[in-house]
PyMOL Python script that loads the backbone (N, CA, C, O; Angstrom):
from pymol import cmd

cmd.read_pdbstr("""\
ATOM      1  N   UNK A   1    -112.858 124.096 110.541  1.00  0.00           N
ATOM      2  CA  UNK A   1    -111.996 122.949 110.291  1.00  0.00           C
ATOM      3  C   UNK A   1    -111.720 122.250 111.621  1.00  0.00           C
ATOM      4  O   UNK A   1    -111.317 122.894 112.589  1.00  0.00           O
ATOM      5  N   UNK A   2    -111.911 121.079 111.665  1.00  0.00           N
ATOM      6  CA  UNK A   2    -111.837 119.904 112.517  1.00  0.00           C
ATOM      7  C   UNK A   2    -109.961 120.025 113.142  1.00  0.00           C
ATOM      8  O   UNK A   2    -109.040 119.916 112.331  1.00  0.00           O
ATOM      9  N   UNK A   3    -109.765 120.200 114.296  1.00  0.00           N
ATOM     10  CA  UNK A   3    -108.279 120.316 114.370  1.00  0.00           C
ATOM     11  C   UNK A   3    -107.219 119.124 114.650  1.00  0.00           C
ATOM     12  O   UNK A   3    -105.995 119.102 114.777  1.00  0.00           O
ATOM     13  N   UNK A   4    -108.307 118.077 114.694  1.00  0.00           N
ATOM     14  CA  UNK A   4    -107.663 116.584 114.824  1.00  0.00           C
ATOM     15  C   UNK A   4    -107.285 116.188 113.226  1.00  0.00           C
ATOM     16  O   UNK A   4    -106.353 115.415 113.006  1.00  0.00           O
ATOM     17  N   UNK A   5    -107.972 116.698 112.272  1.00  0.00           N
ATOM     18  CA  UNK A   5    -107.811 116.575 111.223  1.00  0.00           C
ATOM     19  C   UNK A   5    -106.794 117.055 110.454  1.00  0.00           C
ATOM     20  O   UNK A   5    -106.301 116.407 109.530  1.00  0.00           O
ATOM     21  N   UNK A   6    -106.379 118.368 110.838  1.00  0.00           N
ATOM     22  CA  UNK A   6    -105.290 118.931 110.582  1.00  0.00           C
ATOM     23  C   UNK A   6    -104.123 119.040 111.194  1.00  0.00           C
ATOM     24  O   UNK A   6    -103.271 119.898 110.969  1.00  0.00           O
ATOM     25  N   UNK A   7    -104.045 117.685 112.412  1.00  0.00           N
ATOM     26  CA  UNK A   7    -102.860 117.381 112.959  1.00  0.00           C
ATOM     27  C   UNK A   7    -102.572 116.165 112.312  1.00  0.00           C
ATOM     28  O   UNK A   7    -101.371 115.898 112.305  1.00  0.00           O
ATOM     29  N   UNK A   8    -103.476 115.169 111.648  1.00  0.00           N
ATOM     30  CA  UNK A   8    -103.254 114.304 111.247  1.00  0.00           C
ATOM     31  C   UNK A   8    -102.817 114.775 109.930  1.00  0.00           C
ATOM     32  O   UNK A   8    -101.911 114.042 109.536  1.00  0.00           O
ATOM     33  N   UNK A   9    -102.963 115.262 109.488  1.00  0.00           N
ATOM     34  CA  UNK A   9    -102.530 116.105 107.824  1.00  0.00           C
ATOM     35  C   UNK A   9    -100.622 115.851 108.192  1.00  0.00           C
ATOM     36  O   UNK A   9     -99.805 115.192 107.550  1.00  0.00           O
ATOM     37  N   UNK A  10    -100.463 116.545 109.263  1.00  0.00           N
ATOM     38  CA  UNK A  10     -98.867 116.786 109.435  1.00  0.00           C
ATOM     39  C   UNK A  10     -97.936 115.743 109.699  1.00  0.00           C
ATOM     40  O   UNK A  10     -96.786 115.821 109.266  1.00  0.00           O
ATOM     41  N   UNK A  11     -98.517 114.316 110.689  1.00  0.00           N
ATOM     42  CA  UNK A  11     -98.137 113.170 110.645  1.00  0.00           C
ATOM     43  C   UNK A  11     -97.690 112.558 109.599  1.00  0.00           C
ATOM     44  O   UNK A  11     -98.027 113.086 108.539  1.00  0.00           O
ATOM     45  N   UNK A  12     -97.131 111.748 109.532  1.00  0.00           N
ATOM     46  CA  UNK A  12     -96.403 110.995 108.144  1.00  0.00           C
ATOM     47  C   UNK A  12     -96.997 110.102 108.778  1.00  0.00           C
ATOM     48  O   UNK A  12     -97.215 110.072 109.990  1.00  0.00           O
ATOM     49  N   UNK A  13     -97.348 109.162 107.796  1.00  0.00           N
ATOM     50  CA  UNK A  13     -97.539 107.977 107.798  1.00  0.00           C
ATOM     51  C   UNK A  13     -97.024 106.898 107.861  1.00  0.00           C
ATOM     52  O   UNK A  13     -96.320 106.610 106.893  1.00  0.00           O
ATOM     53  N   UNK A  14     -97.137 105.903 108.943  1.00  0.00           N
ATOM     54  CA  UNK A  14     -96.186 105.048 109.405  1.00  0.00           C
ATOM     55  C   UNK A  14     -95.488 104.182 107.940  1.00  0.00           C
ATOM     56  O   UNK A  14     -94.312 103.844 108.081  1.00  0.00           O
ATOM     57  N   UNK A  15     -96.067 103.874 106.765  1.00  0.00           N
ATOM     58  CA  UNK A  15     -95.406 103.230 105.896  1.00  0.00           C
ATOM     59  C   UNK A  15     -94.414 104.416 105.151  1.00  0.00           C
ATOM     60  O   UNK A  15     -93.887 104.141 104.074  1.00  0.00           O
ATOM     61  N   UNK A  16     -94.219 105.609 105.726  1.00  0.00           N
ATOM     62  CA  UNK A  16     -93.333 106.177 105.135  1.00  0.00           C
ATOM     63  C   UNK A  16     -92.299 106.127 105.939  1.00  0.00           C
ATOM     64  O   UNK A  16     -91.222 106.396 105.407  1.00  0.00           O
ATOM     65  N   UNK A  17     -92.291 105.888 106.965  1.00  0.00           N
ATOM     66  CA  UNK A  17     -91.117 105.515 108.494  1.00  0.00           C
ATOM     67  C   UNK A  17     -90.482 104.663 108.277  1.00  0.00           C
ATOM     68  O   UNK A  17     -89.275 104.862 108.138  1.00  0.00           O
ATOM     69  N   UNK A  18     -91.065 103.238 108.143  1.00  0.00           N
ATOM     70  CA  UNK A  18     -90.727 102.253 107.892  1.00  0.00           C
ATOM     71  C   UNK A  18     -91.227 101.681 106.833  1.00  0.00           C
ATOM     72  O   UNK A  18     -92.438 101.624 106.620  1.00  0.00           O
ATOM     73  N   UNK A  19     -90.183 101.120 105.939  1.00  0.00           N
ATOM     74  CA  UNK A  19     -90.152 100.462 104.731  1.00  0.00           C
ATOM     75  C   UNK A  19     -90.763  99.710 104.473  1.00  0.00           C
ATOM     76  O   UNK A  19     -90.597  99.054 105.502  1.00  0.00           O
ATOM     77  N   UNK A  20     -91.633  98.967 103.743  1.00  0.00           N
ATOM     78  CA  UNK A  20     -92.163  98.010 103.882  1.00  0.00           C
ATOM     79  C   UNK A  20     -91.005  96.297 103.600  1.00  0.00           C
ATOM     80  O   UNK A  20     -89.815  96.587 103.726  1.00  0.00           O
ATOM     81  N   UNK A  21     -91.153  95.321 103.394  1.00  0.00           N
ATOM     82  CA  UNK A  21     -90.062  94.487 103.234  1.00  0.00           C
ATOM     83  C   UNK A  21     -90.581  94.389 101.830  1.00  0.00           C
ATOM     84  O   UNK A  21     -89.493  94.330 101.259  1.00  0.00           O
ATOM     85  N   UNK A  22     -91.345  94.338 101.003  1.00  0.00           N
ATOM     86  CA  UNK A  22     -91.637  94.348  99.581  1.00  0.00           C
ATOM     87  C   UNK A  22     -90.219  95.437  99.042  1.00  0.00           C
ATOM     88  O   UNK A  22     -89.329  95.116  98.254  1.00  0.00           O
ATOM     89  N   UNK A  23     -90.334  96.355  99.536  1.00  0.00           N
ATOM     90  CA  UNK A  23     -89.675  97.892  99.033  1.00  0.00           C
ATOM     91  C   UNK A  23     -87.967  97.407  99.383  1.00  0.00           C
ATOM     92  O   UNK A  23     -87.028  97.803  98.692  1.00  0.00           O
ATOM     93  N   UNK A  24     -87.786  96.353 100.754  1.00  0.00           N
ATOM     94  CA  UNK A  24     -86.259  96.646 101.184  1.00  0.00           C
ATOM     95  C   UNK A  24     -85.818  95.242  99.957  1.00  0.00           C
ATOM     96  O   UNK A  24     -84.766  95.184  99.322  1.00  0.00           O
ATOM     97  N   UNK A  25     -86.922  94.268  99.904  1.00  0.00           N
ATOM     98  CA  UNK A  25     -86.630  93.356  98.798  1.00  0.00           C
ATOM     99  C   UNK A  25     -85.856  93.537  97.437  1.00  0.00           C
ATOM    100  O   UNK A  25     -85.017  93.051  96.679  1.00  0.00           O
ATOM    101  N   UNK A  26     -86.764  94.623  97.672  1.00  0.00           N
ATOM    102  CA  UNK A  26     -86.526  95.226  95.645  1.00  0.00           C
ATOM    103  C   UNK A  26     -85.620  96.329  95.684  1.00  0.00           C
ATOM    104  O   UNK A  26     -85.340  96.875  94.616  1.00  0.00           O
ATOM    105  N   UNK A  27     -85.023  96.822  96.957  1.00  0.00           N
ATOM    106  CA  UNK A  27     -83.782  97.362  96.875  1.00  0.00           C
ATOM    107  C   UNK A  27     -82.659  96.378  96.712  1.00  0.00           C
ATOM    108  O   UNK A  27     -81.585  96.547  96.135  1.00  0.00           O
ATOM    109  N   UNK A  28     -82.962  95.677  97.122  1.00  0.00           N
ATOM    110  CA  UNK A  28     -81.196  94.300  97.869  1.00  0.00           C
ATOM    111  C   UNK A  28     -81.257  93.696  96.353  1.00  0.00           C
ATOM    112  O   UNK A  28     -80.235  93.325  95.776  1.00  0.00           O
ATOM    113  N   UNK A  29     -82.629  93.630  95.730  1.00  0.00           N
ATOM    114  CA  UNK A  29     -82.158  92.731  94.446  1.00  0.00           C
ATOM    115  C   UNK A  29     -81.667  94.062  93.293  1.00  0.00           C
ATOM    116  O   UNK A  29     -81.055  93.951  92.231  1.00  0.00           O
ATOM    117  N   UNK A  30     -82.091  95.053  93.836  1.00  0.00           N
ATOM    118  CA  UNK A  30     -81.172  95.819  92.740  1.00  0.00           C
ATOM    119  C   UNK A  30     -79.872  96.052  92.916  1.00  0.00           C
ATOM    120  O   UNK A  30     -79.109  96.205  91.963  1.00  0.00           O
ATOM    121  N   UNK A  31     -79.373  96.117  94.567  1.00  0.00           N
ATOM    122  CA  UNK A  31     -78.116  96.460  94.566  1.00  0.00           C
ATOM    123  C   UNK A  31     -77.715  95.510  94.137  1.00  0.00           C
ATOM    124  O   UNK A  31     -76.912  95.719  93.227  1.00  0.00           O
ATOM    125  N   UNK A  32     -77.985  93.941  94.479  1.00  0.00           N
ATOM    126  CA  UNK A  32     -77.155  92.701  93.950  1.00  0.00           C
ATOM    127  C   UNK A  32     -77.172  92.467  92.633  1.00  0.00           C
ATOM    128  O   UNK A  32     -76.392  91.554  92.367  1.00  0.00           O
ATOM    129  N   UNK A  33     -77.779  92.939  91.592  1.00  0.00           N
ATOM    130  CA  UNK A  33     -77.682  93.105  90.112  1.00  0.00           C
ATOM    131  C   UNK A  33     -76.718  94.028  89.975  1.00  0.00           C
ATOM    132  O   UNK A  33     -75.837  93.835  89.137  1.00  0.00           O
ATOM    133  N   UNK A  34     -76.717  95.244  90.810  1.00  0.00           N
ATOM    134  CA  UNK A  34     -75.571  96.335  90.516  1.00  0.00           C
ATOM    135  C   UNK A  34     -74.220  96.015  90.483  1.00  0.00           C
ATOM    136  O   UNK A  34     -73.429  96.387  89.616  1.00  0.00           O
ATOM    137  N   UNK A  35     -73.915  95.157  91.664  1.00  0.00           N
ATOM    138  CA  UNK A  35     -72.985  94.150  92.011  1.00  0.00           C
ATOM    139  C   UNK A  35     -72.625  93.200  90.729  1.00  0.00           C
ATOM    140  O   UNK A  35     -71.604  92.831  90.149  1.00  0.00           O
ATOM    141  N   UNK A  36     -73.531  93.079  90.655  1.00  0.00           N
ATOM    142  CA  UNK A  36     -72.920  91.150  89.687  1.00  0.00           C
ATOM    143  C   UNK A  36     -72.862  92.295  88.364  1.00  0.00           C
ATOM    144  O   UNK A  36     -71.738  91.983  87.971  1.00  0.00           O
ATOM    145  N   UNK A  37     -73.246  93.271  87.524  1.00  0.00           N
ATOM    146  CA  UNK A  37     -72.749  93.975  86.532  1.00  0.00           C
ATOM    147  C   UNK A  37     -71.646  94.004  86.756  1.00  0.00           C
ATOM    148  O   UNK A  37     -70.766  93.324  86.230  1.00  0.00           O
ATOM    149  N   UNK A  38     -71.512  95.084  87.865  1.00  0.00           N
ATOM    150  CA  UNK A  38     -69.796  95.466  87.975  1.00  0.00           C
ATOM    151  C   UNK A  38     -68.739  94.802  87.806  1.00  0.00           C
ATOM    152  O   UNK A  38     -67.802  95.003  87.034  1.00  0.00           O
ATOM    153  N   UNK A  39     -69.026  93.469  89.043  1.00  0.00           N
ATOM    154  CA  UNK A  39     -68.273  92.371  88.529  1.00  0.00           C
ATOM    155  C   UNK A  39     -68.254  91.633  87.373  1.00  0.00           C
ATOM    156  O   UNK A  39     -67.297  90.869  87.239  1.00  0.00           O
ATOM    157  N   UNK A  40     -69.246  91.686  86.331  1.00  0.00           N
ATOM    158  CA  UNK A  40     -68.836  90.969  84.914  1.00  0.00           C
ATOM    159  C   UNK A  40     -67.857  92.103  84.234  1.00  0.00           C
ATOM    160  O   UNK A  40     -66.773  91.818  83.725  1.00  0.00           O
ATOM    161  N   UNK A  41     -68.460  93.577  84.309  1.00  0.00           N
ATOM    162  CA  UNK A  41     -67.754  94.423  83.358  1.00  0.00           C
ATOM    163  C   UNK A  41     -66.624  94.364  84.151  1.00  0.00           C
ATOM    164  O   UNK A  41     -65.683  94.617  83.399  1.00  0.00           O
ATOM    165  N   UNK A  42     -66.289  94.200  85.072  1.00  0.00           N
ATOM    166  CA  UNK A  42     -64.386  94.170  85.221  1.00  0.00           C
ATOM    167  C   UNK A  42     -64.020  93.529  84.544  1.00  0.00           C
ATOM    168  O   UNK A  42     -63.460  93.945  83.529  1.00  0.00           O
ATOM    169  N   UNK A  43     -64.199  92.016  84.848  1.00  0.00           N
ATOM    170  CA  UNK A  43     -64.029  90.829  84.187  1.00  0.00           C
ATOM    171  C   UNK A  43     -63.592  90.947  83.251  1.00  0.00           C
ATOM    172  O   UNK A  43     -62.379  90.857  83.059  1.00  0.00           O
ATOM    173  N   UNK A  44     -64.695  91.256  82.116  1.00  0.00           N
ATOM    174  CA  UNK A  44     -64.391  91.541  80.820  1.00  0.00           C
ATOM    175  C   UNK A  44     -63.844  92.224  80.417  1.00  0.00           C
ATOM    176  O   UNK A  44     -63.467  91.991  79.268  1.00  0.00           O
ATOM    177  N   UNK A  45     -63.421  93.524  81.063  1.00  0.00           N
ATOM    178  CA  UNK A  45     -62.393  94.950  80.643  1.00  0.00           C
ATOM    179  C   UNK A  45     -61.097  94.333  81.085  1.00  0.00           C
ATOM    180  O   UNK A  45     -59.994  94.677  80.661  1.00  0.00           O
ATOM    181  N   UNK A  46     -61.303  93.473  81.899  1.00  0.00           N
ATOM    182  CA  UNK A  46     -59.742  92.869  82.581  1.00  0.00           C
ATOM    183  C   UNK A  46     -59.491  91.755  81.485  1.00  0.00           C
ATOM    184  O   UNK A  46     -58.341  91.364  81.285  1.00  0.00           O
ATOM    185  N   UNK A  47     -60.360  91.338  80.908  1.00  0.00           N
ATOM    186  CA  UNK A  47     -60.257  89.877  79.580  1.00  0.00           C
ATOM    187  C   UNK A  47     -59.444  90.900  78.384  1.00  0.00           C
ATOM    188  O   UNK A  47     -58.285  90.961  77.974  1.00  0.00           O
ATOM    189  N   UNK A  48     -60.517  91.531  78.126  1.00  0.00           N
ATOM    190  CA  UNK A  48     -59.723  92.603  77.087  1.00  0.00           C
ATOM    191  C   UNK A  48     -58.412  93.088  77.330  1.00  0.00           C
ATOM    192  O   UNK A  48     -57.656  93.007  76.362  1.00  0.00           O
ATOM    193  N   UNK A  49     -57.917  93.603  78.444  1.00  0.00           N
ATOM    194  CA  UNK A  49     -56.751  94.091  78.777  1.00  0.00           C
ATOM    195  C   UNK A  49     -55.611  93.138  78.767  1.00  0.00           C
ATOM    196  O   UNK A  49     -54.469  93.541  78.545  1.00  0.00           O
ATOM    197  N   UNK A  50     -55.959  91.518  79.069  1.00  0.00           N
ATOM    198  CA  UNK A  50     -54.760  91.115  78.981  1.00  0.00           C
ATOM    199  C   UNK A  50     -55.030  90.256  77.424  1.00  0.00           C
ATOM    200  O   UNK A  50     -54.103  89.501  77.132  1.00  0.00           O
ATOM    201  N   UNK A  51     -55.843  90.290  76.727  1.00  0.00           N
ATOM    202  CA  UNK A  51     -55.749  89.640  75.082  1.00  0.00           C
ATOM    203  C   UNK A  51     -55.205  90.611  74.583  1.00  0.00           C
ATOM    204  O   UNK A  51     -54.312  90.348  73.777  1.00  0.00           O
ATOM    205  N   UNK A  52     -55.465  91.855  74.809  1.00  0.00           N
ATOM    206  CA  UNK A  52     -54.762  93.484  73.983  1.00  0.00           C
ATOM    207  C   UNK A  52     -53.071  93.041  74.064  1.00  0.00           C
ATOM    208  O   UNK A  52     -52.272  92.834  73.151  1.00  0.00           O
ATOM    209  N   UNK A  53     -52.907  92.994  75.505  1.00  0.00           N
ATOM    210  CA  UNK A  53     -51.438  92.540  75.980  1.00  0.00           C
ATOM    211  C   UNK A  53     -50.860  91.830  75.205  1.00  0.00           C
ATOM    212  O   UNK A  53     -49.741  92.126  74.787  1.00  0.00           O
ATOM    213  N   UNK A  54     -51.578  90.600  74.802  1.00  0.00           N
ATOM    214  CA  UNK A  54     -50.760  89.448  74.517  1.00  0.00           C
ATOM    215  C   UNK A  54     -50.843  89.630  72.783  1.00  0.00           C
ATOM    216  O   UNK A  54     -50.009  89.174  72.001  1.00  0.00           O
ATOM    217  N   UNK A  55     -51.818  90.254  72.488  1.00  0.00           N
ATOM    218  CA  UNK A  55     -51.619  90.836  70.875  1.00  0.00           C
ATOM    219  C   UNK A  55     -50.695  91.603  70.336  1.00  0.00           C
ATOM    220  O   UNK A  55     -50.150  91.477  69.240  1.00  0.00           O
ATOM    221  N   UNK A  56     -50.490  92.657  71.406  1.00  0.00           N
ATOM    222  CA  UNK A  56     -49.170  93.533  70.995  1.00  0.00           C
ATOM    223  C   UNK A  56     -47.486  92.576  71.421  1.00  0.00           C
ATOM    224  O   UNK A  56     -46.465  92.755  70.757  1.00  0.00           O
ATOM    225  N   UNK A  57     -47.548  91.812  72.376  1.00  0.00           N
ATOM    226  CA  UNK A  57     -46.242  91.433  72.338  1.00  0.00           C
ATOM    227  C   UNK A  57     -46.173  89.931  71.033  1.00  0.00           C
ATOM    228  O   UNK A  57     -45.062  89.537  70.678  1.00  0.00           O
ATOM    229  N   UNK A  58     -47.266  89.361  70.550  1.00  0.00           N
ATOM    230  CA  UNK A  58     -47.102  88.309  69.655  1.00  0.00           C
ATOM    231  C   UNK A  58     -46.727  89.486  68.263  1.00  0.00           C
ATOM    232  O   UNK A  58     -45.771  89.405  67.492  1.00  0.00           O
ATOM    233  N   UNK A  59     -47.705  90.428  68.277  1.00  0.00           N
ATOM    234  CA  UNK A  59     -46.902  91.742  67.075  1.00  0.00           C
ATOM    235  C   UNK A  59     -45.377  91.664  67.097  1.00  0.00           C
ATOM    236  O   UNK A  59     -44.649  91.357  66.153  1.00  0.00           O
ATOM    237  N   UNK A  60     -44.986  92.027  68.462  1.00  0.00           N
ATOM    238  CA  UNK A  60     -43.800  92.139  68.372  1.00  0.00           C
ATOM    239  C   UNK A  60     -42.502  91.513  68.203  1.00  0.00           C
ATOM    240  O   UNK A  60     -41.454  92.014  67.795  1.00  0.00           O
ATOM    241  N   UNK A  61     -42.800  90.103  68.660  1.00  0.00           N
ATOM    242  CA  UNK A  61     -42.404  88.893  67.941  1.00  0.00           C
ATOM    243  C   UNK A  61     -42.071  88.823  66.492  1.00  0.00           C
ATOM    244  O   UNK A  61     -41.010  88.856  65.868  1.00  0.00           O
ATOM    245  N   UNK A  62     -43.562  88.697  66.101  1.00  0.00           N
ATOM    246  CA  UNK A  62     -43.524  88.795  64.434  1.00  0.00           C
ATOM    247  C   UNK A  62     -42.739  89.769  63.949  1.00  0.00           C
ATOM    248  O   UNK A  62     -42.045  89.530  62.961  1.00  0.00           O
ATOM    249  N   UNK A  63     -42.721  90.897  64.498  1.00  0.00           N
ATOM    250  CA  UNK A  63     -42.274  91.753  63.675  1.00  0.00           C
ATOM    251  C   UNK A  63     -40.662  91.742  63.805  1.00  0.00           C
ATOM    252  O   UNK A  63     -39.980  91.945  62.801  1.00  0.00           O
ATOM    253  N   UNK A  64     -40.182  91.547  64.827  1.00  0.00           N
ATOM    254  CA  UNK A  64     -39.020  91.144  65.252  1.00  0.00           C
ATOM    255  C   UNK A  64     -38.358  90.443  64.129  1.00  0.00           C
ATOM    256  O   UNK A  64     -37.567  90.868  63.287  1.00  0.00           O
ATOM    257  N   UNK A  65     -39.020  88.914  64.372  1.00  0.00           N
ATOM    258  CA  UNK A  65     -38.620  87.710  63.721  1.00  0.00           C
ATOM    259  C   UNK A  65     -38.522  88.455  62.150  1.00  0.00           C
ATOM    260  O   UNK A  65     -37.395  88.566  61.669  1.00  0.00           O
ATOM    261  N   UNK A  66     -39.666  88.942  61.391  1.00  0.00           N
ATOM    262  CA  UNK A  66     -39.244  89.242  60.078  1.00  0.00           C
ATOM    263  C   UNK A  66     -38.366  90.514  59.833  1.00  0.00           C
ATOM    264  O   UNK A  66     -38.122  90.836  58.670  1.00  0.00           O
ATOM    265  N   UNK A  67     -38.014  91.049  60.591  1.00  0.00           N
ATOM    266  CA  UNK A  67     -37.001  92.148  60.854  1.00  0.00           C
ATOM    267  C   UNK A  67     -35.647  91.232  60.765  1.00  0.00           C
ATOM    268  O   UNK A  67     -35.046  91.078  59.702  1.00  0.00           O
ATOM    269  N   UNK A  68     -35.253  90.666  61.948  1.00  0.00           N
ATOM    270  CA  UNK A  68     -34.274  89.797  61.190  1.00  0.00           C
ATOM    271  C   UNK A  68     -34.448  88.988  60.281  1.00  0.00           C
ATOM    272  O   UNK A  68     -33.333  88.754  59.815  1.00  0.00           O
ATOM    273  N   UNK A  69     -35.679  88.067  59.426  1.00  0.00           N
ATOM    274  CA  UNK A  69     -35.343  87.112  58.129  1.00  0.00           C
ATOM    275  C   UNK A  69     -34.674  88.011  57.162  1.00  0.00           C
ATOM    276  O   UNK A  69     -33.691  87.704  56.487  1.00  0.00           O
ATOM    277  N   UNK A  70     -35.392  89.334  57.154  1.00  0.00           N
ATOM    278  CA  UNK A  70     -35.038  90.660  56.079  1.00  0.00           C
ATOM    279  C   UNK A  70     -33.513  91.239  55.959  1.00  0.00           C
ATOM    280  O   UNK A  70     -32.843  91.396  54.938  1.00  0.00           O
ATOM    281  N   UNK A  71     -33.149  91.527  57.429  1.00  0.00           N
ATOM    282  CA  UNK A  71     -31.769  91.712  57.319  1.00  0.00           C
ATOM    283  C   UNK A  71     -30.773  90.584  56.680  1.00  0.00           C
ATOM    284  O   UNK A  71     -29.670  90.870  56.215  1.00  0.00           O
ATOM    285  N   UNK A  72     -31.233  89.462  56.717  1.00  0.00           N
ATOM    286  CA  UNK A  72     -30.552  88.190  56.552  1.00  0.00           C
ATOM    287  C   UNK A  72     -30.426  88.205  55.101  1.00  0.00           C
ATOM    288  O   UNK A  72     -29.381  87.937  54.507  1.00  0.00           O
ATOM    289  N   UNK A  73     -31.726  88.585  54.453  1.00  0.00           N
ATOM    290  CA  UNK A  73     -31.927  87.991  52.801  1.00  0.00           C
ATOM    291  C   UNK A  73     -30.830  89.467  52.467  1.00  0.00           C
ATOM    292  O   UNK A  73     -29.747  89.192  51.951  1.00  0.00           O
ATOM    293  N   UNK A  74     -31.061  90.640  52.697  1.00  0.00           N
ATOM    294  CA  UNK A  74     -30.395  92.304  52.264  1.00  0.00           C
ATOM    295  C   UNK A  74     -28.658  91.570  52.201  1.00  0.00           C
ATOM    296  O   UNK A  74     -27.947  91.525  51.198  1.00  0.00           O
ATOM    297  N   UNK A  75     -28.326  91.075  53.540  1.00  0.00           N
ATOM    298  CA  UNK A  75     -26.914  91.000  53.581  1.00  0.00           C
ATOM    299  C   UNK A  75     -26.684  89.548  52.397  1.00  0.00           C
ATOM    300  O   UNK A  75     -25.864  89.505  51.480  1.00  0.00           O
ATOM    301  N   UNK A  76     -27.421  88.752  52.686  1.00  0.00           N
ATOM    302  CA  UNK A  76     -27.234  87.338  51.565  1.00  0.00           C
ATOM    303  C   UNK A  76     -26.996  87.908  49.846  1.00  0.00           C
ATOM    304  O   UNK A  76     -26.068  87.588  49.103  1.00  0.00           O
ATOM    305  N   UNK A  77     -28.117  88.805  49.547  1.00  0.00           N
ATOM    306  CA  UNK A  77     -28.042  89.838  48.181  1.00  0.00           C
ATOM    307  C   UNK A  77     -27.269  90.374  48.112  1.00  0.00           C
ATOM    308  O   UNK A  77     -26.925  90.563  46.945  1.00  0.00           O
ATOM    309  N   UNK A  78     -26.522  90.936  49.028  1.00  0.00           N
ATOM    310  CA  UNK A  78     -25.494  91.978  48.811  1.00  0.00           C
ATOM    311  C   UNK A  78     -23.841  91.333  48.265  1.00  0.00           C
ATOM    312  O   UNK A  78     -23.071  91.808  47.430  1.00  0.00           O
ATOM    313  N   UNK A  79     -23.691  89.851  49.283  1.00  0.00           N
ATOM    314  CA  UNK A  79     -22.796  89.478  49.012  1.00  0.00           C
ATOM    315  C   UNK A  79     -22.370  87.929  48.447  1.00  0.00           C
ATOM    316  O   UNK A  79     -21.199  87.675  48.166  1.00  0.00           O
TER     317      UNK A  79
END
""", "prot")
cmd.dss("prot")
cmd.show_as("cartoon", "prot")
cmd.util.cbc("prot")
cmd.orient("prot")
C-alpha cells in the first residue's frame, strides 16, 4: 500500500472545513422561515388569547345583565 495514499485517506476534505455558500444559503433561508413561523404562531396564539378574553368578559356582561332583568321580573311577580 502506497503511504501517500493512506495519509490522504485521513485528511478531510477541504469542502468539509469549509462550507460551501450554496450550504450557508440554505441554512439562513431555513433559519429565516424558522423565524417568520414563530413569529406568525405567536401572533396568532396572542390573536386567540385576547378574542378568548374578550369572549369571556362579553359572557359576563350578558350574563350579568340577564341576572338582573330576572331578578327584576321574580320581584315584579311576587308583588
Amino acid at each position: 500500500m502506497d503511504p501517500s495514499i493512506h495519509s490522504m485517506q485521513l485528511r478531510p476534505s477541504p469542502s468539509i472545513l469549509s462550507p460551501s455558500k450554496d450550504w450557508e444559503k440554505k441554512l439562513r433561508r431555513c433559519a429565516e422561515a424558522a423565524a417568520k413561523g414563530f413569529a406568525i404562531g405567536s401572533g396568532l396564539k396572542g390573536g386567540l388569547a385576547v378574542f378568548s378574553i374578550l369572549v369571556r368578559l362579553r359572557s359576563r356582561r350578558s350574563s350579568a345583565s340577564k341576572a338582573r332583568s330576572g331578578e327584576l321580573m321574580e320581584k315584579e311577580s311576587l308583588g
